[in-house]
C-alpha positions as CSV (number, residue, x, y, z in Angstrom):
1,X,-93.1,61.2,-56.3
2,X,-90.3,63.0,-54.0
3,X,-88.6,64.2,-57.3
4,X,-91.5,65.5,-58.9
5,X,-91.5,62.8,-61.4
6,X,-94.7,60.4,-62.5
7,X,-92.9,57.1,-63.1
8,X,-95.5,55.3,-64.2
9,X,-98.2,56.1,-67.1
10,X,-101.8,56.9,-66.3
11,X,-104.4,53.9,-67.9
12,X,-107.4,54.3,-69.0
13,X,-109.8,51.4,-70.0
14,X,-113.0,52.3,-71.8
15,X,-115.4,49.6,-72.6
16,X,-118.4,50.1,-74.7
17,X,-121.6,47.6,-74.4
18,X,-122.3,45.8,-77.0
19,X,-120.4,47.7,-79.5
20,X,-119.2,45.4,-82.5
21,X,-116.2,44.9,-85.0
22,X,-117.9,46.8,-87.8
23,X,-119.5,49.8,-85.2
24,X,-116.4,52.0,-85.8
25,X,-115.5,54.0,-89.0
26,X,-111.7,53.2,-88.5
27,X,-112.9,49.4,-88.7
28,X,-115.2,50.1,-92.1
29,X,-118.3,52.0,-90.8
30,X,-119.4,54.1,-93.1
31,X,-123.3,54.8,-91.7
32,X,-122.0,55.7,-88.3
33,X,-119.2,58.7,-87.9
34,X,-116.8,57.8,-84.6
35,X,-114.3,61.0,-85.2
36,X,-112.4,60.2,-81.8
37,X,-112.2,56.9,-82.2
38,X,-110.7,57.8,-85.7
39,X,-108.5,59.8,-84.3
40,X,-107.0,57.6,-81.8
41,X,-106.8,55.0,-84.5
42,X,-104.5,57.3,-86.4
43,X,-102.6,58.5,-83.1
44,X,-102.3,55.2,-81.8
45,X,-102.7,51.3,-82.6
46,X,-105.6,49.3,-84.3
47,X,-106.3,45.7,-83.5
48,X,-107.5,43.6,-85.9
49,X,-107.7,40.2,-83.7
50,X,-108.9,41.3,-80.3
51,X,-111.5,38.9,-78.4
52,X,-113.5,39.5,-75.1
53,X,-113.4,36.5,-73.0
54,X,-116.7,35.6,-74.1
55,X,-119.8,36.7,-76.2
56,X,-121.6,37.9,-73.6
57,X,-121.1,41.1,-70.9
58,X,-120.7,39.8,-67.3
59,X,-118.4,36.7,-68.4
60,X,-116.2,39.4,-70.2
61,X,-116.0,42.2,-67.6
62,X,-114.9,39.4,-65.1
63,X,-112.1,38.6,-67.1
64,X,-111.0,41.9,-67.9
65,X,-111.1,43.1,-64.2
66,X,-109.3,39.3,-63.1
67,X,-107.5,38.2,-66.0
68,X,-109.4,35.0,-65.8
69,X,-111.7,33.3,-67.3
70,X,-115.4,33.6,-65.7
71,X,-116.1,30.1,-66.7
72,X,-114.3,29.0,-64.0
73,X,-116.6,30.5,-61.7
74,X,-119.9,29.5,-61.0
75,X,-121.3,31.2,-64.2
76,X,-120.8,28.6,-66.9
77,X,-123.8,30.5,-68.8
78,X,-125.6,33.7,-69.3
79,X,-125.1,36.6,-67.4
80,X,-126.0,38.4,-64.2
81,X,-128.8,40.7,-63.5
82,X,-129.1,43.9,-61.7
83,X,-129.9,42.3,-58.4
84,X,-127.6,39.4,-59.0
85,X,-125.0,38.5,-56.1
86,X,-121.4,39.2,-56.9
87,X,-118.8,37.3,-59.0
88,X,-115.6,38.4,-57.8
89,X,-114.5,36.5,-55.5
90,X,-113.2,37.4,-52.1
91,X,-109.8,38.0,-51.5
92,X,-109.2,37.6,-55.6
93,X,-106.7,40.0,-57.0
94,X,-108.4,42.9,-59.6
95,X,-106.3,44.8,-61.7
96,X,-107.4,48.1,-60.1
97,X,-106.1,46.1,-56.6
98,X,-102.8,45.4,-58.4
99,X,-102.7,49.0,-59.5
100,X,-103.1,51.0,-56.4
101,X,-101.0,48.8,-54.6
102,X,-98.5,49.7,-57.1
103,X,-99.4,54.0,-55.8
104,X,-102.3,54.4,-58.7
105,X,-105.1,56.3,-57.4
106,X,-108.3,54.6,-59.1
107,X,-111.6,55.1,-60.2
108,X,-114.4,53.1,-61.8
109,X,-117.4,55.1,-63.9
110,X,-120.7,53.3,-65.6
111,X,-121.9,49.6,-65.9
112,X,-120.5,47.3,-63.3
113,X,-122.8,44.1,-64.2
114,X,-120.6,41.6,-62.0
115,X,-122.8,41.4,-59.0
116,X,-123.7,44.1,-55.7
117,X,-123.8,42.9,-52.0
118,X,-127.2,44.1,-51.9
119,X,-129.0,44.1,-48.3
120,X,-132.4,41.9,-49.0
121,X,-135.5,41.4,-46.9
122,X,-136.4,38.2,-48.1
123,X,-135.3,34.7,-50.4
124,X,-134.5,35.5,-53.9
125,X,-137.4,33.9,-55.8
126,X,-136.6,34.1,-59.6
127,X,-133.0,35.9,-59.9
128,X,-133.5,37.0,-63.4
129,X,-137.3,38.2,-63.1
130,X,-136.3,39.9,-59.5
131,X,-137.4,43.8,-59.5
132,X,-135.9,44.7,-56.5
133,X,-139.0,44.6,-54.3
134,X,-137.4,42.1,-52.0
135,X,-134.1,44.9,-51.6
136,X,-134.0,47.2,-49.5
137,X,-131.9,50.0,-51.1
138,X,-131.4,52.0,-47.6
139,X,-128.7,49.9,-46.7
140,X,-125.3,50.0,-48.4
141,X,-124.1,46.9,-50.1
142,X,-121.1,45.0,-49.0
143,X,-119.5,44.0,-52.3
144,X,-119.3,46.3,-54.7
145,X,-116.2,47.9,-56.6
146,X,-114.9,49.9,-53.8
147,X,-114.2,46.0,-52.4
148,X,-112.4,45.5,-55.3
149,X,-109.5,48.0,-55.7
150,X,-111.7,50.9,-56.5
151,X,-110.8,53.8,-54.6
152,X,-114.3,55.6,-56.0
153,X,-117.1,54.4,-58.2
154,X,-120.1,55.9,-59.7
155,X,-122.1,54.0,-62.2
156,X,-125.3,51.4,-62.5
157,X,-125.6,48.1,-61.2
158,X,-126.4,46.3,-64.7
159,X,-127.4,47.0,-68.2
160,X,-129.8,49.9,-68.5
161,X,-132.2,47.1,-69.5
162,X,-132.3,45.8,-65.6
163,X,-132.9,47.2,-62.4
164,X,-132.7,49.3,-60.4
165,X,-132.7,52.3,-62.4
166,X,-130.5,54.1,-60.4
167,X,-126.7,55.7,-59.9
168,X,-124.5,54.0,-57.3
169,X,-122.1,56.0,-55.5
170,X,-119.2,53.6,-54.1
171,X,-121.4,51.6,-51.4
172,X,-125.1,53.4,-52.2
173,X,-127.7,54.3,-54.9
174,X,-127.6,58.2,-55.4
175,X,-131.9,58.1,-53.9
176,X,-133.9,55.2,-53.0
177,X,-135.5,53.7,-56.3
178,X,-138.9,54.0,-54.6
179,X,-141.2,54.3,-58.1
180,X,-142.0,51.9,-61.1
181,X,-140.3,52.5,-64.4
182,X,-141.8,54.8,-66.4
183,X,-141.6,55.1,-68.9
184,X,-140.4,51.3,-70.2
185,X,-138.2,51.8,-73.0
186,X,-137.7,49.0,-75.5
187,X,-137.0,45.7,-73.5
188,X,-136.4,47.0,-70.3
189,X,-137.3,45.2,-67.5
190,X,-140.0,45.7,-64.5
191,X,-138.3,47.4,-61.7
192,X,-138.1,50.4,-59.5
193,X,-136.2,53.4,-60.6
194,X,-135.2,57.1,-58.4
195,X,-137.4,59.7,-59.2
196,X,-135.3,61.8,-61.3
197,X,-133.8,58.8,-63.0
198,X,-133.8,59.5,-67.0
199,X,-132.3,57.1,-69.1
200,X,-130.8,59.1,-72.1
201,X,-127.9,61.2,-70.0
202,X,-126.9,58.0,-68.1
203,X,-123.1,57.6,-70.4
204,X,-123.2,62.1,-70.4
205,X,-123.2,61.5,-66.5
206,X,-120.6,58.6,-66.4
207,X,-118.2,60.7,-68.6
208,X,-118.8,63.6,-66.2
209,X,-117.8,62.2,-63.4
210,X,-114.5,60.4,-65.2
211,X,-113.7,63.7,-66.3
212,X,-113.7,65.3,-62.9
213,X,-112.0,61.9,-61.0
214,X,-108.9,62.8,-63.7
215,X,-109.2,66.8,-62.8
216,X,-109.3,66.0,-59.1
217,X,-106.2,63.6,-59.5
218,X,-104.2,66.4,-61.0
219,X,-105.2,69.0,-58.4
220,X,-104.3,67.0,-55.7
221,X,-101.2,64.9,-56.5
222,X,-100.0,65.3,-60.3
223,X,-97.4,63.3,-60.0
224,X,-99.3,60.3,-58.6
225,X,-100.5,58.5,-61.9
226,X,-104.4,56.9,-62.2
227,X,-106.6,54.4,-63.7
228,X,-109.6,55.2,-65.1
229,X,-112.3,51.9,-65.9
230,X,-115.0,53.7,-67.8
231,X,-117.4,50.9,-69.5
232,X,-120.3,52.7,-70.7
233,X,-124.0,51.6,-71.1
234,X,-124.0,52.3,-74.8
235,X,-124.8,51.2,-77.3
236,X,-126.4,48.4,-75.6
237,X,-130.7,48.5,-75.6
238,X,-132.6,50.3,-74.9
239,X,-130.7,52.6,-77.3
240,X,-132.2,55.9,-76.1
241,X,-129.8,59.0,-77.2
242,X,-129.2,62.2,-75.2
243,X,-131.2,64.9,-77.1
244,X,-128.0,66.1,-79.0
245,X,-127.2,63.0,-80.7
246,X,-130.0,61.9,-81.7
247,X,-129.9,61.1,-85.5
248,X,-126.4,61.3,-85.0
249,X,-125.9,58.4,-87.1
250,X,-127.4,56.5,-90.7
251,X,-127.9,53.7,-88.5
252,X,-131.0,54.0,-86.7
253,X,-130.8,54.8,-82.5
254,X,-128.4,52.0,-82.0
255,X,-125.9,53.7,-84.8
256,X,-126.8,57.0,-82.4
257,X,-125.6,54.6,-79.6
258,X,-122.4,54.4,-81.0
259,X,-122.0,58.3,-81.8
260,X,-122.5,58.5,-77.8
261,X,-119.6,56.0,-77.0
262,X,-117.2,57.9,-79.1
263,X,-118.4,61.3,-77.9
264,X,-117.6,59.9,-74.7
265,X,-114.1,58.7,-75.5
266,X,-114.0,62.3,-77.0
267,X,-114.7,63.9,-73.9
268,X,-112.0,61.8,-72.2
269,X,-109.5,62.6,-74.6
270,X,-110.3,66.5,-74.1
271,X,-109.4,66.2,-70.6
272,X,-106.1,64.4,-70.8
273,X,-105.1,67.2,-73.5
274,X,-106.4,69.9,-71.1
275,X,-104.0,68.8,-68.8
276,X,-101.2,67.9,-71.3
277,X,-101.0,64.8,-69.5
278,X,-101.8,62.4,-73.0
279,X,-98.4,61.7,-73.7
280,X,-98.1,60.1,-70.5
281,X,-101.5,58.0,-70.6
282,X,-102.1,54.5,-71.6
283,X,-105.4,54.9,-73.2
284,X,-107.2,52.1,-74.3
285,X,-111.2,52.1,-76.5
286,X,-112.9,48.8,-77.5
287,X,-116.2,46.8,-76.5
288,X,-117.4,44.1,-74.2
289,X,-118.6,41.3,-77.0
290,X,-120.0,41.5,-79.9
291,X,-123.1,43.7,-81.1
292,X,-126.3,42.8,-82.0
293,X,-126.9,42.6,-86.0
294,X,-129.8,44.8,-85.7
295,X,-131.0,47.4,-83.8
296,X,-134.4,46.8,-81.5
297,X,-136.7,47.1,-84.4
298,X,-135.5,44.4,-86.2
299,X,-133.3,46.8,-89.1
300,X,-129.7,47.1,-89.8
301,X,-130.3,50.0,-91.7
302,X,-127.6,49.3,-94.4
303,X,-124.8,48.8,-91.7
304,X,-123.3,46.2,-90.3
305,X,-122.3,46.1,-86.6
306,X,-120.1,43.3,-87.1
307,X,-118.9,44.0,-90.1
308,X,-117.8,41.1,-92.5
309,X,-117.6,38.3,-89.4
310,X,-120.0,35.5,-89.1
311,X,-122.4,35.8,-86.2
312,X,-123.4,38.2,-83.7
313,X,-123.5,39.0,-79.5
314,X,-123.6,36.0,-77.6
315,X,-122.4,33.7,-80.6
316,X,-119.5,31.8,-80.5
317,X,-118.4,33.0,-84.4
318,X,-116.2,35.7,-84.1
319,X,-118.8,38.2,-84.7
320,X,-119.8,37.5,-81.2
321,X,-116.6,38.1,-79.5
322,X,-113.8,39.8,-81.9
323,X,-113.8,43.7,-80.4
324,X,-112.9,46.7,-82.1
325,X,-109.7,47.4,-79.7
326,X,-107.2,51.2,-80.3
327,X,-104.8,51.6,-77.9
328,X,-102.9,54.9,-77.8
329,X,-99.8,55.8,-75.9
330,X,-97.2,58.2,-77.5
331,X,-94.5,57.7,-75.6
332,X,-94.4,53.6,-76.7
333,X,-97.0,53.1,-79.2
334,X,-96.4,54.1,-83.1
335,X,-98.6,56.4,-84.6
336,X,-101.2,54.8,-87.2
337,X,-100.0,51.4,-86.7
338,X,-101.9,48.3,-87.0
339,X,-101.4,45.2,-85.2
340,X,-102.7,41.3,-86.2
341,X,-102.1,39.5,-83.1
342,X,-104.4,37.6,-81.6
343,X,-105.0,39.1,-78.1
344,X,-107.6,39.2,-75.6
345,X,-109.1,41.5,-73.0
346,X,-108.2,39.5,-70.3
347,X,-104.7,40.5,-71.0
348,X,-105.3,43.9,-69.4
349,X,-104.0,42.9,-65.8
350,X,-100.7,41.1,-67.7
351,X,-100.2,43.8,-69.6
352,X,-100.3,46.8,-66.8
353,X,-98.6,44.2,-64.3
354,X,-95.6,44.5,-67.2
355,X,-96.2,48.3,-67.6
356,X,-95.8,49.1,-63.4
357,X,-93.2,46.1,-63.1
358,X,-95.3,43.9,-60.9
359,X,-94.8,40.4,-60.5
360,X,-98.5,38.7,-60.6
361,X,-98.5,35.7,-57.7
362,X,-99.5,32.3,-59.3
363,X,-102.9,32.4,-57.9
364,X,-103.7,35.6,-60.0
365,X,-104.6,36.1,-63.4
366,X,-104.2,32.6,-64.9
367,X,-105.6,33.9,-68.2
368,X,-103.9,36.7,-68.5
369,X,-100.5,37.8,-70.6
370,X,-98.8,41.0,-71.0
371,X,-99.2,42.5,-74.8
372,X,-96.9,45.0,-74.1
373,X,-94.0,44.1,-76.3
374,X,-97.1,43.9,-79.3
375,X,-97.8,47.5,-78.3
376,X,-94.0,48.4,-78.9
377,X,-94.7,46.5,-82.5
378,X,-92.3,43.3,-80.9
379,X,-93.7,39.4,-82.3
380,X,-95.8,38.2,-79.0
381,X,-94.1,35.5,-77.1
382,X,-97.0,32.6,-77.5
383,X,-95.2,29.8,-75.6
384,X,-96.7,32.0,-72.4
385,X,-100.6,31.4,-73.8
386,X,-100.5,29.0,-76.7
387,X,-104.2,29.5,-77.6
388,X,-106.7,31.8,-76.7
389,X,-110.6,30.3,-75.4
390,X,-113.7,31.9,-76.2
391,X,-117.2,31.5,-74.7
392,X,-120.8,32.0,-76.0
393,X,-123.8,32.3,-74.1
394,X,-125.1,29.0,-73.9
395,X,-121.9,27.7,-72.8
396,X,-120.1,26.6,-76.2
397,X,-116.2,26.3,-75.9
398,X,-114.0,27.4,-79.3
399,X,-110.5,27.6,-79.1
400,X,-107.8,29.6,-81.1
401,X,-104.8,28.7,-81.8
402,X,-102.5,30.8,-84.4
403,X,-105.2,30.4,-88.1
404,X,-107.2,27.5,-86.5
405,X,-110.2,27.9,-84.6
406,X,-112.0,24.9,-82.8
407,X,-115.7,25.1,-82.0
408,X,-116.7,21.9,-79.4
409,X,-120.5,22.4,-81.3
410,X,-122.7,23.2,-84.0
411,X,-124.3,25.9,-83.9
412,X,-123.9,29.1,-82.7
413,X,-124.3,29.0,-79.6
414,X,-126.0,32.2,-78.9
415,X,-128.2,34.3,-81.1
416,X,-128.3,33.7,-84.0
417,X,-130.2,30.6,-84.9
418,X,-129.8,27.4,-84.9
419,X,-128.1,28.0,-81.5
420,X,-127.6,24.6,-81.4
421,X,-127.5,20.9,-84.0
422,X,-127.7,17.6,-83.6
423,X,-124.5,15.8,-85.5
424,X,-125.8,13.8,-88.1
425,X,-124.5,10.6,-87.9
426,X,-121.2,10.4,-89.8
427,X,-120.5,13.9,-89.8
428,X,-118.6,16.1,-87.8
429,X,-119.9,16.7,-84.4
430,X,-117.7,20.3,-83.9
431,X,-116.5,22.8,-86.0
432,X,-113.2,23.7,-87.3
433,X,-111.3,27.3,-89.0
434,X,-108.6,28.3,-90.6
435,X,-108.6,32.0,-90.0
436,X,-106.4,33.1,-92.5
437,X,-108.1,32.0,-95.3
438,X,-111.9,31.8,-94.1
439,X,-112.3,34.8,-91.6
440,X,-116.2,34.3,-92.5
441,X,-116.3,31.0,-90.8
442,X,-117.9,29.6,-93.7
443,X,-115.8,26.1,-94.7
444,X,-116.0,23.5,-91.5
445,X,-112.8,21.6,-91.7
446,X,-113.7,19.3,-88.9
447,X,-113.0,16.1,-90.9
448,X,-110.8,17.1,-93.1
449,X,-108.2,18.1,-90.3
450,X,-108.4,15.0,-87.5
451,X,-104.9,16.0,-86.1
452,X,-105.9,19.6,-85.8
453,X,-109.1,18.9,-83.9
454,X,-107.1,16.8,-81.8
455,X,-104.5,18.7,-80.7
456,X,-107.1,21.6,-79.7
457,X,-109.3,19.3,-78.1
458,X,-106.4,18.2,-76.0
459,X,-104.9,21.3,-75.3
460,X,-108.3,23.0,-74.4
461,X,-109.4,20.2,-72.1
462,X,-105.5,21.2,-70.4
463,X,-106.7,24.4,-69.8
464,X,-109.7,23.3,-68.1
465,X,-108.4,21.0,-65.9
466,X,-105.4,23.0,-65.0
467,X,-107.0,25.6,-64.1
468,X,-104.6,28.4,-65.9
469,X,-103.7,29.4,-69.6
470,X,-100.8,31.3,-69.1
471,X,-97.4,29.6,-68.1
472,X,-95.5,32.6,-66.1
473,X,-92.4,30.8,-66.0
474,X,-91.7,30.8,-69.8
């Protein structure tokens, strides 16, 4: 700025993988210690009703990154794979494009896992089973986030479960992945990785090269502020520690996992304070879905990853969804406070629209409302978004809508099993909440409340066919 002055507050988003409600200790953890994210729980403000957009990662990180709901793309189910072509769509607005049009300087570090313009040399034959071998990873790829309001990006294409086992710096892997995987850890798939590609440093890298974007912002303009999207690969599979965490946690390797997250939002938070620049940051720590309810081996070693919620990753209970979510931002956010709105993750491009004072056009974000005035510990103003939709992997719609929660299914819809069951004839063919007074998900009320289901089933089936959830003009 000509006057010296930052005007606008440097954000930071850091998204774990597969990290659930009950992963950190400020949420109940006791088997797993999380000492930054404790700390920014007591600097900052704890969610207790945050929800990714759906149950499952790429669906989620499309909303966050568009404020929309990714199933109103083609991807009604499922998620992408490493090789996968991209989601975004051309032209659409991200929040790192809104941000750097508003002067931010950006910067995107770790899992992307929303699709690459990769260069290939032949059909794609089985998009889920493809190891790269028709690629050819010479050639930079045409979509990727620099095409998206990046300005830089290191990180991986995909889960560290997928190929290629590579970095990718902005348009290009970092090396050709020229040899097989080796070795496969737990659940990883066949693929091609670089040669000095090891798996346990990938998050120690990614919060290197956040840590040196933010340094290199402040040497060259300190007064132009930042955005930092930092969504890690932990503590999704294959759950493989750098050396000095392992047994970090009581928890197994995926409680280990966890420690690595919050060492990385550790490391983060050393930087801001060694450039007294944390006063000034919007800094924001939660988790793409839900986690898994036990670790690879099949133990939950006495914890529980979602904590008291029904269900797990990819359900459409609200273990499968409901995120651990801390924001911290001393200049407008109370210190130790605790918020119980329900909010979503898609609200990140409303929410820094309001923060910079951009006006979003009315073909952007259509899911997505600002929760600044609940981050000033102000009442949300709900006749924006009357009602928030989740997603599970198989397709399942549930809506919320202040204590109730509509689920159009039986089921779960994911994971846990059954993922799906036939009504019986006579009785209910959904299920029904009340939030308030069964958080567990354990009474359906389906019958017992016909005007309820009703009214959801209208206002969801509005949604869908209007193609928006927010109402800007309120």
């Amino acid at each position: 700025m000509a006057d010296g002055t930052q005007l606008n507050p440097n954000i930071i988003f850091i998204m774990a993988d597969d990290m659930g409600y009950g992963d950190p200790g400020c949420y109940g953890a006791t088997k797993i210690r999380t000492p930054n994210m404790d700390r920014l729980a007591g600097e900052g403000m704890r969610f207790t009703d945050a929800h990714s957009a759906s149950a499952v990662c790429t669906p989620s990180r499309y909303a966050v990154m568009t404020g929309r709901y990714a199933w109103r793309t083609r991807l009604q189910t499922g998620v992408l794979w490493g090789h996968s072509e991209p989601l975004i769509e051309p032209g659409r607005l991200t929040v790192p494009g809104m941000l750097r049009n508003a002067g931010y300087a950006t910067g995107a570090f770790g899992k992307w896992h929303l699709g690459l313009g990769w260069h290939r040399t032949g059909p794609i034959d089985n998009e889920r089973d493809e190891d790269g071998s028709n690629i050819d990873y010479t050639v930079p790829t045409t979509d990727n986030p620099t095409t998206h309001g990046f300005d830089y990006y290191w990180g991986i294409a995909a889960s560290l479960d997928m190929p290629p086992y590579c970095f990718i710096e902005n348009d290009h892997t970092v090396g050709i992945p020229s040899l097989d995987k080796d070795p496969y850890m737990p659940q990883q798939r066949k693929g091609f990785m670089t040669p000095d590609w090891r798996d346990d440093i990938v998050d120690v890298v990614h919060a290197q090269k956040a840590c040196e974007f933010i340094d290199r912002c402040q040497t060259d303009d300190p007064d132009q502020p930042f955005f930092v999207y930092l969504p890690t690969s932990a503590p999704h599979r294959p759950c493989v520690p750098p050396d000095f965490l392992e047994g970090a946690s009581e928890a197994g390797l995926r409680g280990d996992m966890v420690a690595c997250y919050d060492w990385v939002v550790g490391q983060i938070m050393e930087a801001l304070d060694r450039h007294g620049i944390a006063d000034n940051t919007l800094l924001i720590v939660t988790s793409d879905n839900g986690a898994r309810a036990t670790c690879f081996d099949g133990n939950d070693y006495g914890h529980k990853s979602c904590g008291a919620l029904r269900g797990q990753k990819a359900d459409i209970w609200d273990g499968g969804h409901r995120e651990p979510y801390l924001v911290r931002w001393p200049d407008q956010v109370r210190a130790g406070s605790v918020c119980d709105e329900t909010v979503g993750l898609m609200d990140l491009m409303g929410t820094c629209a309001e923060v910079v004072g951009c006006d979003l056009p009315a073909d952007a974000a259509e899911d997505s409302y600002s929760m600044l005035p609940a981050l000033r510990g102000e009442a949300l103003d709900h006749s924006v978004r009357e009602a928030t939709v989740h997603h599970s992997i198989n397709g399942t719609f549930s809506l919320r809508q202040g204590p109730w929660k509509m689920i159009g299914g039986l089921g779960s819809g994911g994971f846990t099993k059954p993922q799906t069951i036939e009504p019986e004839p006579g009785g209910p063919v959904g299920q029904l909440y009340n939030m308030d007074t069964d958080p567990a998900e354990t009474t359906n009320l389906w019958q017992d409340e016909p005007g309820v289901v009703s009214r959801l089933s209208e206002l969801l089936d509005q949604y869908i066919h209007e193609d928006r959830s927010v109402d800007r003009t309120c």
